[in-house]
C-alpha positions in Angstrom: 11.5 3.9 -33.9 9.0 1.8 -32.0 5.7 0.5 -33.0 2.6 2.4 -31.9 0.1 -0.5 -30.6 -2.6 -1.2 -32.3 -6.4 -0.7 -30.8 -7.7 -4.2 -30.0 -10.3 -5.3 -32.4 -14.0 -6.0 -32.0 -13.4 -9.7 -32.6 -10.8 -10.4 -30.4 -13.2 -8.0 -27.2 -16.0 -10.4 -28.1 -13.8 -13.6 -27.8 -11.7 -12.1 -24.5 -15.8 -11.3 -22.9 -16.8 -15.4 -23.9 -13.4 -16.7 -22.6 -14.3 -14.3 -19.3 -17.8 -16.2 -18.9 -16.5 -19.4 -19.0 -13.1 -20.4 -17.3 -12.3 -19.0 -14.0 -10.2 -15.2 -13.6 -6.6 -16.1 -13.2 -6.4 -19.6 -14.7 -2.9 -19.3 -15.7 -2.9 -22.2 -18.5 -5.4 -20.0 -20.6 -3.5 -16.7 -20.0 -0.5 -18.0 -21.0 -2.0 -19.4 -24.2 -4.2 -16.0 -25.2 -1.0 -14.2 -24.6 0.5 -16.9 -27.2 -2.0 -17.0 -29.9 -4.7 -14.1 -29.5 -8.3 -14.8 -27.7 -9.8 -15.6 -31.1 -7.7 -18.1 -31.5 -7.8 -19.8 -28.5 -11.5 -19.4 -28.1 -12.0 -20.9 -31.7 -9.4 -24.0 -30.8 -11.4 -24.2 -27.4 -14.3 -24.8 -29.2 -13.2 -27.3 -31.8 -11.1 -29.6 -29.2 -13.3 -29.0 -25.7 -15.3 -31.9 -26.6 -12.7 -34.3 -26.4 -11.4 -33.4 -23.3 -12.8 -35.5 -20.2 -14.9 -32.0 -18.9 -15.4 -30.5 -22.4 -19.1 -30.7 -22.5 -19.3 -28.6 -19.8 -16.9 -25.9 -21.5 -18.5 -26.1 -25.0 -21.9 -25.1 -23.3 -20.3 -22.6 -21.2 -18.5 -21.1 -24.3 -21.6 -21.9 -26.7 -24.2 -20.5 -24.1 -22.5 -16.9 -24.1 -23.4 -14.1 -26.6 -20.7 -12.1 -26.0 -22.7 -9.1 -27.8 -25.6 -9.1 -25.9 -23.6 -9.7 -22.3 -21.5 -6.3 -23.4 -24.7 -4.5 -24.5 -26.1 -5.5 -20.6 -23.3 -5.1 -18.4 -23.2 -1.3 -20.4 -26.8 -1.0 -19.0 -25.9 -1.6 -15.4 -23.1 0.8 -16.3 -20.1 -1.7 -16.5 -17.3 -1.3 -19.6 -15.5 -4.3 -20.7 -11.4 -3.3 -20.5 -8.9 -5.2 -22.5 -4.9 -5.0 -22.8 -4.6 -1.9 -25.8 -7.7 0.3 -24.6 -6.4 3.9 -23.8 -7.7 2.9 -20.2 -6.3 -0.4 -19.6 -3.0 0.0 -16.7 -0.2 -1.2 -18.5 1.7 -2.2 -15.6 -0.7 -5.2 -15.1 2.1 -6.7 -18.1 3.5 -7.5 -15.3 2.1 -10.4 -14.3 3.3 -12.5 -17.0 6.7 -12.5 -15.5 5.6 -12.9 -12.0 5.0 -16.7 -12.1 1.7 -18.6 -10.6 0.5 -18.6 -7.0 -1.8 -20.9 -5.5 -2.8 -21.9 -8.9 -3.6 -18.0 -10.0 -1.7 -15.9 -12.2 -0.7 -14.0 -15.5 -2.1 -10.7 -16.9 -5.6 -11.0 -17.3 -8.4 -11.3 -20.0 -9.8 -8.3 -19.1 -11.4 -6.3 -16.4 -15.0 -5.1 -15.8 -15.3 -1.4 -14.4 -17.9 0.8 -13.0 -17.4 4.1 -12.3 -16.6 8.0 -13.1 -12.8 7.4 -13.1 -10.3 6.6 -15.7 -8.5 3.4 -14.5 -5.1 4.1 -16.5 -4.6 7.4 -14.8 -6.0 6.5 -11.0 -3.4 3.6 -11.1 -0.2 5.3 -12.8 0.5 6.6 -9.1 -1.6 4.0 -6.7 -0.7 2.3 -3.6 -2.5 -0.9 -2.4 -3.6 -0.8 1.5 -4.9 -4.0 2.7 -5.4 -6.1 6.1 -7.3 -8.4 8.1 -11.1 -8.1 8.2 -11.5 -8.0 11.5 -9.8 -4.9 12.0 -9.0 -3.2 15.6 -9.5 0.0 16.0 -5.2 0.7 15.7 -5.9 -0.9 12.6 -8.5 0.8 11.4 -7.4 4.2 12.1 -4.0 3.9 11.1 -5.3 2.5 7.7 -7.3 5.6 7.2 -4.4 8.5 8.1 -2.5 6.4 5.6 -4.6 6.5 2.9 -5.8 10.2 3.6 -2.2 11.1 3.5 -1.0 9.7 0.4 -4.5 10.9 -1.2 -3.9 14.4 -0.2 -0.5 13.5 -1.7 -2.0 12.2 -5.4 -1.8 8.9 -4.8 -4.4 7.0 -5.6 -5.6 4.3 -2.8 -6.6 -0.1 -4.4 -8.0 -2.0 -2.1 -10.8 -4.9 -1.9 -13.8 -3.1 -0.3 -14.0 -5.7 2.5 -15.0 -5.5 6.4 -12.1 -4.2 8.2 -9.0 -2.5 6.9 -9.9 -2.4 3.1 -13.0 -0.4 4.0 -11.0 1.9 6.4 -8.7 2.7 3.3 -10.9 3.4 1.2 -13.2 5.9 3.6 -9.8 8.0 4.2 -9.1 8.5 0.6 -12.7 9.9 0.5 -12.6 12.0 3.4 -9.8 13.9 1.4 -11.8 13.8 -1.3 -10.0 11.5 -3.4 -10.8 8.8 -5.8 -10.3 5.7 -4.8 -10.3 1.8 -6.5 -11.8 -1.4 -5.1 -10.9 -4.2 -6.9 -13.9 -7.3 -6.0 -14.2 -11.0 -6.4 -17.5 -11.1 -7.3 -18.7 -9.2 -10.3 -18.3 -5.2 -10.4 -22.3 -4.7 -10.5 -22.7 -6.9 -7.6 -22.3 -5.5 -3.7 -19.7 -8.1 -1.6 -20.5 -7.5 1.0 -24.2 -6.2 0.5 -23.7 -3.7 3.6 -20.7 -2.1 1.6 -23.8 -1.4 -1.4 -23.4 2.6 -0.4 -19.2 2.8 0.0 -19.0 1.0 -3.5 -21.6 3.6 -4.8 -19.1 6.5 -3.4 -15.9 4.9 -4.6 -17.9 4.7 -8.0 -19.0 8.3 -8.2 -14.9 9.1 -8.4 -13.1 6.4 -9.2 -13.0 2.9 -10.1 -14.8 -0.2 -9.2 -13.5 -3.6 -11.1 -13.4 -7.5 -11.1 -11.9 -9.7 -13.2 -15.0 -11.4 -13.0 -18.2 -11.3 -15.0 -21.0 -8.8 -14.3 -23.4 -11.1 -11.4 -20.7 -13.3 -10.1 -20.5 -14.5 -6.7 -17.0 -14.2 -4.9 -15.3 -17.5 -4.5 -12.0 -18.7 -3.0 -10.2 -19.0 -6.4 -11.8 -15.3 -7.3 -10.0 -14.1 -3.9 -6.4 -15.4 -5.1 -7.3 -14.2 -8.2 -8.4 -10.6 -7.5 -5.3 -10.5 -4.9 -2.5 -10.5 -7.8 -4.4 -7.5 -9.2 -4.5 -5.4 -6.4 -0.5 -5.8 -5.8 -0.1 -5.4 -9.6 -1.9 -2.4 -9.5 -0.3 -0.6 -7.3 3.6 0.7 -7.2 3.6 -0.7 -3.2 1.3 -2.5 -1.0 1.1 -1.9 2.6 -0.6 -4.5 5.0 -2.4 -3.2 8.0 -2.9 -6.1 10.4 -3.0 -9.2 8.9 -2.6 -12.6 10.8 -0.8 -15.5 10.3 -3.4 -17.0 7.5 -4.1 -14.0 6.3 -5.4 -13.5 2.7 -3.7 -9.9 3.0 -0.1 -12.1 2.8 -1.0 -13.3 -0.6 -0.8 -9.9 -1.9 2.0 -9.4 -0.5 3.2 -12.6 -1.7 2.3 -10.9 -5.3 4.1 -7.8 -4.3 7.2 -9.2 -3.3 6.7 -11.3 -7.0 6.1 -8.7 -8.7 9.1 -6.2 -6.9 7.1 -3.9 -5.8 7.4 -1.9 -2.2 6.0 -4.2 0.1 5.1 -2.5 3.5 3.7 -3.5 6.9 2.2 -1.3 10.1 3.6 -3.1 13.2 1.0 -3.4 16.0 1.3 -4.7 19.9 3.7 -7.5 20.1 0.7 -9.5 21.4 -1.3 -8.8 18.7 -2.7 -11.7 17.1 -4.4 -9.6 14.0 -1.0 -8.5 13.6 1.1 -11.4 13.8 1.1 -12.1 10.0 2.9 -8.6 9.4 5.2 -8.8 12.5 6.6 -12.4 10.7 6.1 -10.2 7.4 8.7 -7.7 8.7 11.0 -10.0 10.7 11.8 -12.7 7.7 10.4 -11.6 4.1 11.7 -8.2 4.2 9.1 -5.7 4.3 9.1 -2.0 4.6 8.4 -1.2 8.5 5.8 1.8 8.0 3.9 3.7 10.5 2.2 6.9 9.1 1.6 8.3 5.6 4.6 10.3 5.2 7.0 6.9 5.6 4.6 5.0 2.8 5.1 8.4 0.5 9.1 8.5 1.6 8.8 4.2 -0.1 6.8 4.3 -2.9 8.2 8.1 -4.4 10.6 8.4 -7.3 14.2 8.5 -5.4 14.8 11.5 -4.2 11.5 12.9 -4.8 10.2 12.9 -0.8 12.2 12.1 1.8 11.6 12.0 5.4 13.9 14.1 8.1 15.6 11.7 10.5 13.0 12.1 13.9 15.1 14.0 16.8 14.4 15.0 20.4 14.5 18.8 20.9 17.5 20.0 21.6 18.6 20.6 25.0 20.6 23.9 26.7 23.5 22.0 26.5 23.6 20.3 23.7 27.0 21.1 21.5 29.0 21.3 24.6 32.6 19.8 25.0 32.8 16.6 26.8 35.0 18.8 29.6 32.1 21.8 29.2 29.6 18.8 29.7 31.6 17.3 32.9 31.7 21.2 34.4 28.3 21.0 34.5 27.4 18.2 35.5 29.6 19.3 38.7 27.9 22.1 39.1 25.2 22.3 42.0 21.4 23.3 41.6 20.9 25.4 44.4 23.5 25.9 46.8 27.4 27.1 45.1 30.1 25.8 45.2 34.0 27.1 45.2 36.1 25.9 41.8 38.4 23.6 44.0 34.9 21.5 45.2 34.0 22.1 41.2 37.5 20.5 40.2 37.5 17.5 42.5 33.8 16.5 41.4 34.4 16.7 37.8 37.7 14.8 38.3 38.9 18.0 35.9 42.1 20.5 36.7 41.3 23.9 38.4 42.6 25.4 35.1 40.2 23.4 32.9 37.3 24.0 35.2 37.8 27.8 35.4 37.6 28.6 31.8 34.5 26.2 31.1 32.7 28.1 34.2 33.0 31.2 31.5 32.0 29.6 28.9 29.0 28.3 30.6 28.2 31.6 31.8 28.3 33.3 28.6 25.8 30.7 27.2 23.4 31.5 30.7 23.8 27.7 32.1 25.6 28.8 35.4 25.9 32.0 37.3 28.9 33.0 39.4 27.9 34.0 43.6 31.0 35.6 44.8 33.6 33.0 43.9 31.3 30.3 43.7 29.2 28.9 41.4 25.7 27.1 40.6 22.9 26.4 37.6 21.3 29.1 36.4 17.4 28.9 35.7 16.8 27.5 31.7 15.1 30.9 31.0 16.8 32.9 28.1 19.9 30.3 27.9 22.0 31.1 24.6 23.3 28.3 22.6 27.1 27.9 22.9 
């Protein structure tokens, strides 16, 4: 019988919002120690060895500067909670990270994550797909971004993305044209609007879902908060699906996380001569991802086996169609206006008299020819019966 997991304690939410305030979201070193020996631990060893270390004055007044109280007591007046790995709302699948290695210096599950909004994050993100792309989005981009993430929405699946210009904001509108709830997950702080003209989106995407940061209430996005925030979004989310990204796209590192992480990774192709969508072409062509290009495809990738599948795309059928290959070469023979005797019939199809003769009835009982005396030619396609 398995363990039920204990609630996290006061202490060790004090030490994780302290430890949040004063090393950078994603440092891999410290995650890999506080999954080790507990935040309290780590933040008490922090403070009795920092000084000794060649930049510890500057930690030990980071670490000694926070009340970690009082910071949870404002960020809940600006309507921010503090979430930590054993809250009923923390998504367990971000555990994954811990086996997912380091990129670009980022990594491991993370102290915990500040959220604003009506939504609870466990249950937007048990079924969620990530849809990101490049900032400068075309309009291709932008509108296939949107279909995609009205159609999973409409579906139950819950859109991530970053909020950004471009193809994150695109994502994010068409999960609430549905409506649906939606998640942004930001470099800078969750009470803070990046960018300042998205203040009203974040505000809707609050009102139903979910808007976090790894980073503390006020902080300005950075590089390193980027990388950082990137592994969240792909861990997340059970796929990610890039929407025009170029070759030095940030959008690749989350699909870098993705493919770390073995999740679905996804990409809409665009024009061959696409430059915004060079990074996903090279995504497709050499790192294996998902070619995608509506909703239905990115529900048909991310669905429990079986669950939703897609029928194979065909052409309507055709009078014809099911015909012999010797029925076929009859008719081809056979001439549009102006009949034809079975011996002109026989030598055109390169077919016996015999074998000519009895397909002419059998393409006359389906309504494809029509006999004139004892010649023949097409019938008009009106009322043709299939064979």
């Amino acid at each position: 019988m398995s363990a039920v997991a204990r609630p996290p304690t006061d202490e060790e939410r004090l030490a994780r919002v302290s430890l949040s305030h004063a090393v950078e979201p994603g440092d891999p070193r410290l995650l890999a120690l506080v999954a080790q020996m507990g935040a309290v631990e780590v933040l008490a060893a922090l403070r009795k060895e920092a000084r000794r270390l060649d930049a510890g004055a500057g930690l030990v007044s980071r670490l000694d500067g926070v009340d970690a109280a009082a910071r949870l007591d404002r960020a809940a007046a600006r309507g921010l909670r503090f979430l930590i790995p054993g809250d009923s709302e923390w998504p367990t699948q971000l555990g994954s990270l811990d086996h997912a290695g380091d990129n670009c210096g980022r990594g491991r599950t993370p102290l915990g994550l500040w959220a604003r909004g009506a939504g609870h994050l466990g249950d937007l993100t048990a079924r969620s797909v990530a849809i990101v792309g490049s900032r400068s989005a075309t309009h291709y981009g932008a509108t296939l971004a949107a279909e995609i993430s009205f159609t999973t929405s409409v579906a139950g699946w819950t859109t991530v993305s970053g909020a950004a210009f471009g193809i994150d904001q695109a994502a994010h509108r068409g999960a609430l044209t549905v409506p649906a709830p939606t998640v942004a997950v930001l470099a800078s702080g969750a009470d803070r609007a990046y960018p300042v003209a998205h203040r009203e989106l974040l505000d809707a995407i609050a009102a139903t879902g979910v808007v976090v940061s790894e980073a503390p209430p006020g902080a300005a996005p950075t590089k390193v908060r980027f990388l950082a925030r990137n592994r969240l979004i792909a861990a997340l989310a059970t796929g990610t699906v890039v929407v025009e990204a170029a070759i030095r796209s940030g959008a690749l590192n989350t699909a870098t996380w993705t493919e770390r992480l073995s999740r679905v990774l996804m990409g809409v192709p665009g024009p061959t001569t696409s430059e915004p969508s060079a990074g996903v072409h090279q995504m497709i062509r050499s790192r294996g991802a998902l070619l995608v290009t509506r909703g239905e495809e990115v529900l048909e990738a991310i669905s429990p086996a079986g669950s939703f599948t897609l029928a194979e795309p065909r052409e309507a059928a055709r009078p014809h169609d099911g015909f012999s290959l010797t029925d076929q070469q009859v008719l081809d023979a056979v001439p549009v206006a102006r009949a034809a005797p079975v011996a002109n019939l026989a030598r055109t199809s390169g077919l016996s008299t015999l074998l000519v003769s009895s397909a002419l009835v059998r393409l006359e009982s389906a309504g494809l020819v029509v006999r004139v005396g004892d010649r023949w030619r097409l019938q008009a396609l009106e009322g043709v019966r299939s064979p």
